[in-house]
N, CA, C and O atoms as a MOPAC input file, in Angstrom:
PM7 MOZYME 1SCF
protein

 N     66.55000 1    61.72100 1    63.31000 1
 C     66.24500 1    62.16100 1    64.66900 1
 C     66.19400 1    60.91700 1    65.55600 1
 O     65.66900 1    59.87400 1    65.16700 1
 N     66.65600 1    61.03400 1    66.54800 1
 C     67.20700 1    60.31400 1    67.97000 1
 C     65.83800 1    60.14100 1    68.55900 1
 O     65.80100 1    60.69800 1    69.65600 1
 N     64.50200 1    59.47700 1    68.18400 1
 C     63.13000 1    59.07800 1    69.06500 1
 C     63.57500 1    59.15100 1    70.68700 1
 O     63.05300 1    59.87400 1    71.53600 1
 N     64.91300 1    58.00500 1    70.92400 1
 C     65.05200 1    57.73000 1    72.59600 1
 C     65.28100 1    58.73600 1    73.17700 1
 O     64.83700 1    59.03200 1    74.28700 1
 N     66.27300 1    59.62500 1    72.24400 1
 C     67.22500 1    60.76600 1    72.95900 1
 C     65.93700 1    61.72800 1    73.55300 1
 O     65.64100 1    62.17600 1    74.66100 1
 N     65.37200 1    61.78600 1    72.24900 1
 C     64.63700 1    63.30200 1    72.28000 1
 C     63.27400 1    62.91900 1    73.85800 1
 O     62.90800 1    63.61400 1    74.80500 1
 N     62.97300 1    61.70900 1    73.47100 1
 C     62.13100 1    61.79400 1    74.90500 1
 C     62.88900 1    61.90900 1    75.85000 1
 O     62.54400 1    62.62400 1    76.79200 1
 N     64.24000 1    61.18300 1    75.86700 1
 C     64.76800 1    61.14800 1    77.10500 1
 C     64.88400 1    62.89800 1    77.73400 1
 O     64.52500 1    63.33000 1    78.83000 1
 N     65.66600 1    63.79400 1    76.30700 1
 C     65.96400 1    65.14600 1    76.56300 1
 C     64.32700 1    65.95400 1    77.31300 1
 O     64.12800 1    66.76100 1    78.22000 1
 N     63.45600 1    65.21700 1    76.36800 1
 C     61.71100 1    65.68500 1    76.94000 1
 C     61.52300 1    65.71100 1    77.97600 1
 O     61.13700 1    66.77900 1    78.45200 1
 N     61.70100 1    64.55100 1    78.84500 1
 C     61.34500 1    63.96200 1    80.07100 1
 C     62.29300 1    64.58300 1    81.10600 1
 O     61.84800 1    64.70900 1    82.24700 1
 N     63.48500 1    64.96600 1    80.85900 1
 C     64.38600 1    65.82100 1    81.68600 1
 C     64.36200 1    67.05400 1    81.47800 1
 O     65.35500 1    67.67400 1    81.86000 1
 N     63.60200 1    67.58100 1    81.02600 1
 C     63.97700 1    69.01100 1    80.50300 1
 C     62.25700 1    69.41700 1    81.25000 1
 O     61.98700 1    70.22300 1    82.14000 1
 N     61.41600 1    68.56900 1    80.52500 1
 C     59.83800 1    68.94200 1    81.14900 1
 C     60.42600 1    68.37400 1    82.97200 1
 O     60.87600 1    69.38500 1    83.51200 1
 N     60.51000 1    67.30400 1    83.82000 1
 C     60.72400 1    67.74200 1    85.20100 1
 C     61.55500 1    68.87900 1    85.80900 1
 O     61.36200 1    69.00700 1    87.01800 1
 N     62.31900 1    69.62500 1    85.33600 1
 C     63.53000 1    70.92100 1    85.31800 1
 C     62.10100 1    71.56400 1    85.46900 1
 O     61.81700 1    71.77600 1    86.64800 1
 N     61.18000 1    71.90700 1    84.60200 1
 C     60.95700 1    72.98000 1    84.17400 1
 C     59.67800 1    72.56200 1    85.09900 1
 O     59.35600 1    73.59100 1    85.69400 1
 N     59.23000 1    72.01000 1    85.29300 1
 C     57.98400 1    71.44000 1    86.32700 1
 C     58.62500 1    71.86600 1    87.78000 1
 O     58.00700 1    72.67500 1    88.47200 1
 N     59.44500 1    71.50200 1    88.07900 1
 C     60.93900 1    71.79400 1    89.75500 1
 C     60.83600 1    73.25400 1    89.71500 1
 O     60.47800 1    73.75100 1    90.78300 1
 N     61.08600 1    74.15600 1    88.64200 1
 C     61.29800 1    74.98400 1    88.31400 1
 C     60.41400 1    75.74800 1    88.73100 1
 O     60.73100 1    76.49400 1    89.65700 1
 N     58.65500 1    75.83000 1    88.04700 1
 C     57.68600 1    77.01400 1    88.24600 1
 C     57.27000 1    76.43300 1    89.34600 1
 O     56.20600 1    76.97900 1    89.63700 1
 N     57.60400 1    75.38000 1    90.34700 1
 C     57.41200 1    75.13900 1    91.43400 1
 C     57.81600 1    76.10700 1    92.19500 1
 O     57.12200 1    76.96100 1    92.74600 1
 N     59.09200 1    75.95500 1    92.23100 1
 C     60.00300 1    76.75600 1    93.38400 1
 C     59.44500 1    78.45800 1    92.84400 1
 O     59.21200 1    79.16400 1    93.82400 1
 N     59.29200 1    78.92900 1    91.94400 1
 C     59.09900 1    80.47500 1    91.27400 1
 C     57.58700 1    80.48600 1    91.84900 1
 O     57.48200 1    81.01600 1    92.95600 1
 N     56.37100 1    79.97100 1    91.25400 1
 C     55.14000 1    80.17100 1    91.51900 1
 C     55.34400 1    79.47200 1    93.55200 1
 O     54.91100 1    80.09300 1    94.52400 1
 N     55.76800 1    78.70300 1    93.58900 1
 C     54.51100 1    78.20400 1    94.78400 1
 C     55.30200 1    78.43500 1    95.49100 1
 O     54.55200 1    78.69000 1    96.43400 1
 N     56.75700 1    78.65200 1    96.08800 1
 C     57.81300 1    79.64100 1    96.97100 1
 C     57.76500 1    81.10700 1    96.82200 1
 O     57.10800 1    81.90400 1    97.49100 1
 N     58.93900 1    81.44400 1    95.37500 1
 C     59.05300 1    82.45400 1    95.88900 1
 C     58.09800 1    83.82000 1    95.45900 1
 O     58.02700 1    84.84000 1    96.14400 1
 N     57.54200 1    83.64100 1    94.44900 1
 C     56.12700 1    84.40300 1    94.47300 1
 C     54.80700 1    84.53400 1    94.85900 1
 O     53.86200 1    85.23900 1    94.50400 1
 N     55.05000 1    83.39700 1    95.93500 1
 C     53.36700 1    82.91000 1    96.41300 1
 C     52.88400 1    84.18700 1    96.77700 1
 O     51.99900 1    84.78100 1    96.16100 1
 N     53.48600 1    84.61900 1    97.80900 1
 C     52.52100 1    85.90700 1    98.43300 1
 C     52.32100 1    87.01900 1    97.64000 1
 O     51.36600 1    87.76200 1    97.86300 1
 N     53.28100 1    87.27700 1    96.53300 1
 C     53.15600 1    88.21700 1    95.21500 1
 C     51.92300 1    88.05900 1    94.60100 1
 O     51.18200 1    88.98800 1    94.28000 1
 N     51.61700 1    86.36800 1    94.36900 1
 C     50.54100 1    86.61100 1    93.67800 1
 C     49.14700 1    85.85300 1    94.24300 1
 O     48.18800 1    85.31500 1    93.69000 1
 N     49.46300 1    86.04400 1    95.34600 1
 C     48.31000 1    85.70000 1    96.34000 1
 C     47.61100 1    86.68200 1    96.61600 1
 O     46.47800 1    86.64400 1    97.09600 1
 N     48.57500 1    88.14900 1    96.17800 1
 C     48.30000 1    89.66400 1    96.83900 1
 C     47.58500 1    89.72800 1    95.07100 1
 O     46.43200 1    89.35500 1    95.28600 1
 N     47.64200 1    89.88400 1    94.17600 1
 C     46.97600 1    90.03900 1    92.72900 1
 C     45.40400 1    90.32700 1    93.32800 1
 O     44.76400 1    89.75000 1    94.20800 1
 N     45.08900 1    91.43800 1    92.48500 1
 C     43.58200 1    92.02400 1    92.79500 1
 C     42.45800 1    90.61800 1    92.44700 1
 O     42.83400 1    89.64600 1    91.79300 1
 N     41.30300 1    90.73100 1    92.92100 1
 C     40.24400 1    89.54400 1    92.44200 1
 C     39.70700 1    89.66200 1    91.29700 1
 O     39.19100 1    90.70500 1    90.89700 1
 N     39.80900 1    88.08300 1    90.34100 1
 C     39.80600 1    88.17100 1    88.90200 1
 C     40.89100 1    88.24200 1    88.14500 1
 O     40.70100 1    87.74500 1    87.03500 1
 N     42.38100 1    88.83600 1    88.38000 1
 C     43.26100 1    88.56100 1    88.12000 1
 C     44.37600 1    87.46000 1    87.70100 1
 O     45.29700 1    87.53100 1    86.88700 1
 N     43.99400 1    86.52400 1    88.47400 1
 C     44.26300 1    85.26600 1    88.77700 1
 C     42.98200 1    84.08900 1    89.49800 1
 O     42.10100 1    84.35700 1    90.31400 1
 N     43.26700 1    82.90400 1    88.90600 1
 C     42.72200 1    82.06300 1    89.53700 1
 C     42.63800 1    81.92400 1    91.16800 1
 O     43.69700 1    81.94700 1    91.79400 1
 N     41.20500 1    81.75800 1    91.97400 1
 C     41.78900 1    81.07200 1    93.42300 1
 C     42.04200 1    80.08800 1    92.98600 1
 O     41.70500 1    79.54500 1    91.93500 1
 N     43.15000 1    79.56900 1    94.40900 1
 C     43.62800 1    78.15900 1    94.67900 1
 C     42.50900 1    76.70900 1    94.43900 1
 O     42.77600 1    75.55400 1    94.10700 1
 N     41.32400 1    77.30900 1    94.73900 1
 C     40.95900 1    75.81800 1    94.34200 1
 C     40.35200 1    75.74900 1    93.17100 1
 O     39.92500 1    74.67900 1    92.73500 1
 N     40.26100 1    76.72900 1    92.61800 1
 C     39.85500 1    77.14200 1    90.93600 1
 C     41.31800 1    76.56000 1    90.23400 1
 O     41.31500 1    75.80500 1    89.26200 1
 N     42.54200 1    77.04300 1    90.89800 1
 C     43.73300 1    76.78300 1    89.95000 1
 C     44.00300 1    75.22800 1    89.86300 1
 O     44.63400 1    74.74300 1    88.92300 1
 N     43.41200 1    74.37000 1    91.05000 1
 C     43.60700 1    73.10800 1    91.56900 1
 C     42.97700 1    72.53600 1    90.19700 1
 O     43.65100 1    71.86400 1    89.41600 1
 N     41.86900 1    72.80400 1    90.01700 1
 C     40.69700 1    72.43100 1    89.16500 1
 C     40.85500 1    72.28300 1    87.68400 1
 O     40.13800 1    71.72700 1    86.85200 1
 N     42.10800 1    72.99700 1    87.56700 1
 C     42.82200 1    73.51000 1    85.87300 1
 C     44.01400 1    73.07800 1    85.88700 1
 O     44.60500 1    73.62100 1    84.95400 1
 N     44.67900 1    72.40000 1    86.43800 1
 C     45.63000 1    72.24200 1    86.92100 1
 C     46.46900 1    71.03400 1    86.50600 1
 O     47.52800 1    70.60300 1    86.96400 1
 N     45.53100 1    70.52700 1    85.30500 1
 C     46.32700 1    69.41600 1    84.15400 1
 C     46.27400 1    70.72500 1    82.80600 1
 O     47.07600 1    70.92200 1    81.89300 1
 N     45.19600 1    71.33200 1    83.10100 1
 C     45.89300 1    72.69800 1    81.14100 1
 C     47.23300 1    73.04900 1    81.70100 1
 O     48.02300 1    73.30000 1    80.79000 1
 N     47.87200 1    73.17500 1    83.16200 1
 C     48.83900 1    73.79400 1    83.45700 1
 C     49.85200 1    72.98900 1    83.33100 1
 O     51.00300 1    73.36600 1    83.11000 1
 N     49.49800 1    71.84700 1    83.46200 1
 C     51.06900 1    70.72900 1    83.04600 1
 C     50.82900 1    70.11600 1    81.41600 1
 O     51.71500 1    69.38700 1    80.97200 1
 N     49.75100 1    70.39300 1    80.63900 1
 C     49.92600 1    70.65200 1    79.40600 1
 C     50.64600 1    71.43700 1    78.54000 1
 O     51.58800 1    71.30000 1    77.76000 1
 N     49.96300 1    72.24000 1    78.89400 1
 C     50.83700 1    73.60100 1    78.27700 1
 C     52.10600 1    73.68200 1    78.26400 1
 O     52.80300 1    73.98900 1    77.29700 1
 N     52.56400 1    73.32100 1    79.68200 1
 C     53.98200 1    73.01700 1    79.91300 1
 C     54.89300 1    71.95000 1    79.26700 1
 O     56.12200 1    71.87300 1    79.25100 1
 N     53.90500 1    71.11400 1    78.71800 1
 C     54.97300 1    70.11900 1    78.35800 1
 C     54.96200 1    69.86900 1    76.99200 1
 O     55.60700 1    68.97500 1    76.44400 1
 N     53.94800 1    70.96400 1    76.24300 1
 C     53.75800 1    71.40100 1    75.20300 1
 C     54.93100 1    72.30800 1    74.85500 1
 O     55.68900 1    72.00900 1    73.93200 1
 N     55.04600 1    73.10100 1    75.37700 1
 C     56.18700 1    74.10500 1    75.45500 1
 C     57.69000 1    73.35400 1    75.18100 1
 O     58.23300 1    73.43200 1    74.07900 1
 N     58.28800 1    72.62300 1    76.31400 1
 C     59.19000 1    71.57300 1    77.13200 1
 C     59.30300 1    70.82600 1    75.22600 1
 O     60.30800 1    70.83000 1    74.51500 1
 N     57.96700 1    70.29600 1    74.89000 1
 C     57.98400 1    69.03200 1    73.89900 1
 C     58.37000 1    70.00700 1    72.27600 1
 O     58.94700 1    69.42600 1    71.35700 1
 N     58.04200 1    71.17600 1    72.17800 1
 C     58.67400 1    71.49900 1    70.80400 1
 C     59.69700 1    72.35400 1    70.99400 1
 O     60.19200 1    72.83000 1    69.97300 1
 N     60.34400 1    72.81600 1    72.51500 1
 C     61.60900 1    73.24600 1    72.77200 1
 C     62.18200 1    72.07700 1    72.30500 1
 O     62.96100 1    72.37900 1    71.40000 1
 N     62.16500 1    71.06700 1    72.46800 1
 C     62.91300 1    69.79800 1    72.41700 1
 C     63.71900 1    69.15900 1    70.97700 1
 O     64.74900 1    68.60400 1    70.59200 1
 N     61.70500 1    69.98700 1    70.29700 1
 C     61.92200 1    69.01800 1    68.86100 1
 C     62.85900 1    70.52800 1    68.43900 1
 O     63.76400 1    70.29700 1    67.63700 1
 N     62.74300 1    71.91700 1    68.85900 1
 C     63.67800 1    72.50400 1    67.82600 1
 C     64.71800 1    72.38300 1    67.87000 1
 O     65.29100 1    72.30400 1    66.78400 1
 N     65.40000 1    72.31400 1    68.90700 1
 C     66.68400 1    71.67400 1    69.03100 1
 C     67.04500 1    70.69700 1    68.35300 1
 O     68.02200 1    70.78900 1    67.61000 1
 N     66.38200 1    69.64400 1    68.46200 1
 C     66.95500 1    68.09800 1    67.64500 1
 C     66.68900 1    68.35900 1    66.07100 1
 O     67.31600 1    67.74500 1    65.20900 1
 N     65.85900 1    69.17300 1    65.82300 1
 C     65.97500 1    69.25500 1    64.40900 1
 C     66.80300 1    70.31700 1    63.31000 1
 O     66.96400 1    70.33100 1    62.09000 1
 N     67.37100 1    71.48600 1    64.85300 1
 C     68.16900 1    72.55800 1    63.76900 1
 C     69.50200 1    73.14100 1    64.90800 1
 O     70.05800 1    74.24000 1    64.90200 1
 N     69.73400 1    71.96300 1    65.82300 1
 C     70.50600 1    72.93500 1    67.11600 1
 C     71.43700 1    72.26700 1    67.84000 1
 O     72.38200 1    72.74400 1    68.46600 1
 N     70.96500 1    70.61300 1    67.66000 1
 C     71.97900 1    69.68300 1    68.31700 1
 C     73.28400 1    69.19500 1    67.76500 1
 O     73.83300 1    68.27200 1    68.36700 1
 N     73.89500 1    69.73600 1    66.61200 1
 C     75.00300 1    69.77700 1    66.42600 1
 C     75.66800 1    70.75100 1    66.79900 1
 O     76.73400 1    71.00300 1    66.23700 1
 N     75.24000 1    71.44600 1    67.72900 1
 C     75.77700 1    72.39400 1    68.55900 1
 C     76.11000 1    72.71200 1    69.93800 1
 O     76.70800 1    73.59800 1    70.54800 1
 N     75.21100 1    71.16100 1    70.29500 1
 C     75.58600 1    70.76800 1    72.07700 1
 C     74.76400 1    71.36100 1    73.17900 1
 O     73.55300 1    71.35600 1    73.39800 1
 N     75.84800 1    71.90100 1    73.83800 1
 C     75.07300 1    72.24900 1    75.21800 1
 C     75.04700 1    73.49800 1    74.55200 1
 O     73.95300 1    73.97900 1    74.25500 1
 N     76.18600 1    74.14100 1    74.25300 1
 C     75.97700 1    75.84500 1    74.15800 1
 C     74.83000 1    76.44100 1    73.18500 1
 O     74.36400 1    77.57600 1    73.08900 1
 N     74.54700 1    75.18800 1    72.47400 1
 C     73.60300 1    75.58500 1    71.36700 1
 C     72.20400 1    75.37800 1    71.67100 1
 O     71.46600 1    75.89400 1    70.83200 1
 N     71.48400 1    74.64500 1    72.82800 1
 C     71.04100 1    74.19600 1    73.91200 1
 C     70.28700 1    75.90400 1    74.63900 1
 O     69.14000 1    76.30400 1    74.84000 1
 N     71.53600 1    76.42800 1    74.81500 1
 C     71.10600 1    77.25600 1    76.23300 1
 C     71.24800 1    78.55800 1    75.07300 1
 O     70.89900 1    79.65100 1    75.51900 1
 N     71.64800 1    78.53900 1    73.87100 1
 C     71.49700 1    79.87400 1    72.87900 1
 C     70.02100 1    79.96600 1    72.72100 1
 O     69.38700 1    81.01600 1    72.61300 1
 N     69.55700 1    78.79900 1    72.71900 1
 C     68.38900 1    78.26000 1    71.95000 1
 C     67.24700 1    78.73900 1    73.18000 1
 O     66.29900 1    79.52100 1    73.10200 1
 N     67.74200 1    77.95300 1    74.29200 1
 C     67.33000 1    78.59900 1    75.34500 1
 C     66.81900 1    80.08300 1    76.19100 1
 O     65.77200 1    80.44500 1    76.72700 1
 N     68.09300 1    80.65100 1    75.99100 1
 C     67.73400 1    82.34800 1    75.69200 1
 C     66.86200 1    82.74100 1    74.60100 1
 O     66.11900 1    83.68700 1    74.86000 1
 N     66.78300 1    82.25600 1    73.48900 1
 C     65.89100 1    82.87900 1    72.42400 1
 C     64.33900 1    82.57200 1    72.92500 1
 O     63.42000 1    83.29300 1    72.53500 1
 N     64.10500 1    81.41600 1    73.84300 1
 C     62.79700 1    81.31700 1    74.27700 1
 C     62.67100 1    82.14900 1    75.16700 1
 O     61.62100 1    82.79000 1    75.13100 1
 N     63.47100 1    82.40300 1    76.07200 1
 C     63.19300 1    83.16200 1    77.01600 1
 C     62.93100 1    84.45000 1    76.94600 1
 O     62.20200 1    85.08500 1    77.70800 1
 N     63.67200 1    84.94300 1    75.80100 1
 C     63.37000 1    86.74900 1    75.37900 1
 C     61.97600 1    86.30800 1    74.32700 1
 O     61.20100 1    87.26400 1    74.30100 1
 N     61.46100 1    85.11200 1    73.45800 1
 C     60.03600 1    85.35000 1    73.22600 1
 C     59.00200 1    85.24700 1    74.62900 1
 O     57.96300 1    85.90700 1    74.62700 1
 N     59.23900 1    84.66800 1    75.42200 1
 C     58.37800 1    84.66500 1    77.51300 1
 C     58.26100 1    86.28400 1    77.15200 1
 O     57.23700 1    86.96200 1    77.07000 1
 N     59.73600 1    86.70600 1    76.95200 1
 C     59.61600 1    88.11900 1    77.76500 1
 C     58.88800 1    89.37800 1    77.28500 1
 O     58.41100 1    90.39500 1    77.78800 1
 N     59.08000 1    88.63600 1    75.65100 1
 C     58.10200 1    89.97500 1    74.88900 1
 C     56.46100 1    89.58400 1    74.92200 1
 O     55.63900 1    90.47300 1    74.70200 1
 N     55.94200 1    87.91200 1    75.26700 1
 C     54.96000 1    87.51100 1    76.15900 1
 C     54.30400 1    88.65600 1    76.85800 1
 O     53.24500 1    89.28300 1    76.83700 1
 N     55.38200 1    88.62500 1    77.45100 1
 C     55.29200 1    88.90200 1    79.37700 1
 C     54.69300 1    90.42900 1    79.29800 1
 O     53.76500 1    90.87200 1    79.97500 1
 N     55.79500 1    91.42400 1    77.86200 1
 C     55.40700 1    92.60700 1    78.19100 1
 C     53.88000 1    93.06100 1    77.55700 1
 O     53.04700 1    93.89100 1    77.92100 1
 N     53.95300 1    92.00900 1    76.33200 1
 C     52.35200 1    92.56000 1    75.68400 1
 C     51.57600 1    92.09700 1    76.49300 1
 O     50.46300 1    92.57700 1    76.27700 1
 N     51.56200 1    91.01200 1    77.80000 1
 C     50.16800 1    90.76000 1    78.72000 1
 C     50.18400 1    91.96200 1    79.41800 1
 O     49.15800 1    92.64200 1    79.40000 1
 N     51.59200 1    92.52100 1    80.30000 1
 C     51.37300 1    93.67000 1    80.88600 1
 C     50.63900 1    95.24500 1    80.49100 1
 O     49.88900 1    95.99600 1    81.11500 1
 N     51.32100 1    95.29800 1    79.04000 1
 C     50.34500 1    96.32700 1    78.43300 1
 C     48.79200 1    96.56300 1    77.75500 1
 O     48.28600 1    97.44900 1    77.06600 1
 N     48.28100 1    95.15700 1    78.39100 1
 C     46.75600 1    95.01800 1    78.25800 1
 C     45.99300 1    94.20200 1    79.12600 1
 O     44.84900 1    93.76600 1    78.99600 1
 N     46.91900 1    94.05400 1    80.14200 1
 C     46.10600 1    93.59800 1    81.75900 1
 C     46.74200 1    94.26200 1    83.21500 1
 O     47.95200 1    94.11900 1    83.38900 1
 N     46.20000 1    94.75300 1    83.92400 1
 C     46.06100 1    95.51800 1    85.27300 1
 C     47.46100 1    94.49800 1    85.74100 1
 O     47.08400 1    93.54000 1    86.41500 1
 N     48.49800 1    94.52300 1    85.58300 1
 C     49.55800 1    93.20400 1    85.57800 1
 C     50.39500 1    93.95600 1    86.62400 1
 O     50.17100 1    95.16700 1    86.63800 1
 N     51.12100 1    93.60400 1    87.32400 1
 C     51.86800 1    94.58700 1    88.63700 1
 C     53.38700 1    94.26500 1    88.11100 1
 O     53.85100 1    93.13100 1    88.23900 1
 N     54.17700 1    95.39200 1    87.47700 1
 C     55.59000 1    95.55800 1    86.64800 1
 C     56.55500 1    94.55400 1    87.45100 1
 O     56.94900 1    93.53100 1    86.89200 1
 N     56.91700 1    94.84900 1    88.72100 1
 C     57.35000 1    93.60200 1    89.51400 1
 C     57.24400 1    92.44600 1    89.49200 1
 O     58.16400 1    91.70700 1    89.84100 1
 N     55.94200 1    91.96400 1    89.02000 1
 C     55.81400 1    90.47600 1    88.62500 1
 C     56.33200 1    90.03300 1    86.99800 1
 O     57.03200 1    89.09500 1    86.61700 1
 N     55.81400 1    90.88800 1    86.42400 1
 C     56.59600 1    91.03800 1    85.00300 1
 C     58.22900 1    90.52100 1    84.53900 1
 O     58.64600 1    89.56200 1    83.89000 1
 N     58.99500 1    91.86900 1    85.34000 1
 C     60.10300 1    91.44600 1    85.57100 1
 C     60.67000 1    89.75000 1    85.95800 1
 O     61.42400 1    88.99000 1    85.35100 1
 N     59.90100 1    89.61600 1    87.25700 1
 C     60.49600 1    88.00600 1    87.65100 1
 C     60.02500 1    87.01600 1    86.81700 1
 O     60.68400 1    85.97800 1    86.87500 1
 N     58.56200 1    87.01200 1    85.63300 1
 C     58.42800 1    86.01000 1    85.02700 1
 C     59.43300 1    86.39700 1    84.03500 1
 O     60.03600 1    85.46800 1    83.49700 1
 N     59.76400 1    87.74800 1    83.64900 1
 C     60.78500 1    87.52400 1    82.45500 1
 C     61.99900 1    86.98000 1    82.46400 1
 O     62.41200 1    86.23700 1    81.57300 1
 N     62.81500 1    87.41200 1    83.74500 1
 C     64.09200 1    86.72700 1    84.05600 1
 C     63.99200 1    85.35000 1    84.60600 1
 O     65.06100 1    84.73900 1    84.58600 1
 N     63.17700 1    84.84000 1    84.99300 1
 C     62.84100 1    83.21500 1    85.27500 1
 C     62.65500 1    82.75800 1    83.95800 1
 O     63.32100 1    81.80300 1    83.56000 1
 N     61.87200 1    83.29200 1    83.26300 1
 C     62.03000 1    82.62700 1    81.52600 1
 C     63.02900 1    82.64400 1    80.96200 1
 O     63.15600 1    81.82100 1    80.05600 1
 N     64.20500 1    83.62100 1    81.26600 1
 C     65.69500 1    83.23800 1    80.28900 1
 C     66.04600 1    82.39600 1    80.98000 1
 O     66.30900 1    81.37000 1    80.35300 1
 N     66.24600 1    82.30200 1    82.48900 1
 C     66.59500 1    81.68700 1    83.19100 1
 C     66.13700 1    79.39800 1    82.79600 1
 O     66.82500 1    78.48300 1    82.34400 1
 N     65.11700 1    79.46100 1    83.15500 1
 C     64.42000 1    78.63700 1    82.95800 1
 C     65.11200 1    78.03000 1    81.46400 1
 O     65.89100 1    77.08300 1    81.34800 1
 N     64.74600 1    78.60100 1    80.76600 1
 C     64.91200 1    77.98600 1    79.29300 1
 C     66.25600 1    78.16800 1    78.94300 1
 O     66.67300 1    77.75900 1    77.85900 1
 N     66.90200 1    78.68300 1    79.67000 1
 C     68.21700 1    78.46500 1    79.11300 1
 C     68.93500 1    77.45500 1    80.24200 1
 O     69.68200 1    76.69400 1    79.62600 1
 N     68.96500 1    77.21600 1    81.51200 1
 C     68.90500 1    75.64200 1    82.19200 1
 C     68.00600 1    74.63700 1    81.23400 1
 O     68.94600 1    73.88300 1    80.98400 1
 N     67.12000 1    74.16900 1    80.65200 1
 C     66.21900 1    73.65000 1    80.01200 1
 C     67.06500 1    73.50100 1    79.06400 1
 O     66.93900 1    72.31500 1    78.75800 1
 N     68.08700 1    74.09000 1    78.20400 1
 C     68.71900 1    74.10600 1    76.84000 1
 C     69.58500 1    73.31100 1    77.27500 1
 O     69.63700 1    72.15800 1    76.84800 1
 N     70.41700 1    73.76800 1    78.19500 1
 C     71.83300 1    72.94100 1    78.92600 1
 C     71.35800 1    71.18300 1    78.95700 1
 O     72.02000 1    70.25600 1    78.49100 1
 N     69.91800 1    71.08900 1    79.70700 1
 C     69.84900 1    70.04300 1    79.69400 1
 C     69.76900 1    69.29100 1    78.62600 1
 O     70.24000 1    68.15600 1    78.55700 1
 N     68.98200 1    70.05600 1    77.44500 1
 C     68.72400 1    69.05000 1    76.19800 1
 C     69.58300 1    68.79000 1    75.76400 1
 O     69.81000 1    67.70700 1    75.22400 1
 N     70.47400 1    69.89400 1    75.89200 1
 C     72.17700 1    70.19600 1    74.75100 1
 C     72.91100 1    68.57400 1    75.38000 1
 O     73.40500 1    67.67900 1    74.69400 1
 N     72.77900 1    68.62000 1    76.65100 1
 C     73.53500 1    67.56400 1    77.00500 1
 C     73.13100 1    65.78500 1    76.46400 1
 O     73.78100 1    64.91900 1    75.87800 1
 N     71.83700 1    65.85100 1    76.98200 1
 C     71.14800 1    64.49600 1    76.45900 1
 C     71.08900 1    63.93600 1    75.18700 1
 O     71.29700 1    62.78800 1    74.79400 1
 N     70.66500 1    65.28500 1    74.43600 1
 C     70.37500 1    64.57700 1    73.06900 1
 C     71.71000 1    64.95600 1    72.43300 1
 O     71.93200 1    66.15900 1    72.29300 1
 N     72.65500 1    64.04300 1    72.02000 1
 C     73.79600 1    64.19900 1    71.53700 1
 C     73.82600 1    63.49500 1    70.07000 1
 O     73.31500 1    62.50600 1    69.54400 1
 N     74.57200 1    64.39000 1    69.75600 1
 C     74.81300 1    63.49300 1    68.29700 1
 C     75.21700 1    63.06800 1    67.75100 1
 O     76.08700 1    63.80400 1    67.28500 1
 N     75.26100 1    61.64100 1    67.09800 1
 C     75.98400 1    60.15600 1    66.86400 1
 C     75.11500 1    59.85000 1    67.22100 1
 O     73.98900 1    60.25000 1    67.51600 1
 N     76.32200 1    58.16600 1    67.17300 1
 C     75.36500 1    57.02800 1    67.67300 1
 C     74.86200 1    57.17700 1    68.87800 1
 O     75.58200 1    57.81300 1    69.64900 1
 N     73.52900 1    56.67200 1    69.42500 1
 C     73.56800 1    55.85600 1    70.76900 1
 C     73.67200 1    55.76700 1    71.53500 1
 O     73.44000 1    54.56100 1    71.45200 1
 N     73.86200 1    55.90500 1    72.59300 1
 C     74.39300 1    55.36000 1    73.59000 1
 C     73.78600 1    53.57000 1    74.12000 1
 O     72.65900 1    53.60200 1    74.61300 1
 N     74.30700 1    52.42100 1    74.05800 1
 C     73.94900 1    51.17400 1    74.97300 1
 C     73.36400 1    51.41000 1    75.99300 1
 O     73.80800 1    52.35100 1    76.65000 1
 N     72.35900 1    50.79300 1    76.43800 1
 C     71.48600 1    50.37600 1    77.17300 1
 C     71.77800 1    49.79200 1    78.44500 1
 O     70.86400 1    49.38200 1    79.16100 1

């Protein structure tokens, strides 16, 4: 295993995916889930407050997307990358549906975290597929 590659693939794949629930959470669903009943969600300065578990988690996620790839996927490139990718995204989605069927969850929001998760992780695959390549090296 490629140590440089795989951080490098880490470090590009976790800012994607950081860019990413940016534009989804704090654009285009803000008012979706600004509207969420009370208790549902964190307020804003409650979420402020938690708000390194949220780039944990994430890069927890980001960091063993990374390692499965480099250890059973990168002789397969980009396409094997964004296969790999989709398979995370349909586990988000079966996530997505067991939170809905045991929290007051609004089906509309459901939907967009599920298709932002294939979405997401399969851009996220493309990127690793590309970085971490396999051979030698690349020079410095």
């Amino acid at each position: 295993m490629n140590m440089k590659r795989l951080f490098g693939a880490f470090i590009a794949a976790f800012i994607f995916a950081f860019l990413f629930e940016w534009l989804l959470h704090g654009i285009i669903l803000r008012g979706s889930e600004a509207a969420l009943p009370q208790g549902l969600a964190r307020a804003p300065t409650d979420f402020q407050n938690h708000f390194l578990w949220v780039l944990l988690g994430e890069a927890i996620m980001i960091f063993i997307f990374t390692m499965i790839y480099a250890r059973g996927f990168a002789t397969g490139g980009v396409r094997a990358g964004v296969g790999l990718g989709i398979m995370f995204g349909i586990i988000y989605t079966g996530a997505n549906l067991i939170s809905y069927g045991v929290q007051p969850f609004p089906g509309d929001l459901v939907v967009w975290y599920s298709i932002a998760g294939l979405i997401e992780y399969a851009v996220a695959g493309a990127i690793v597929g590309t970085i971490y390549k396999t051979g030698p090296a690349m020079p410095v």
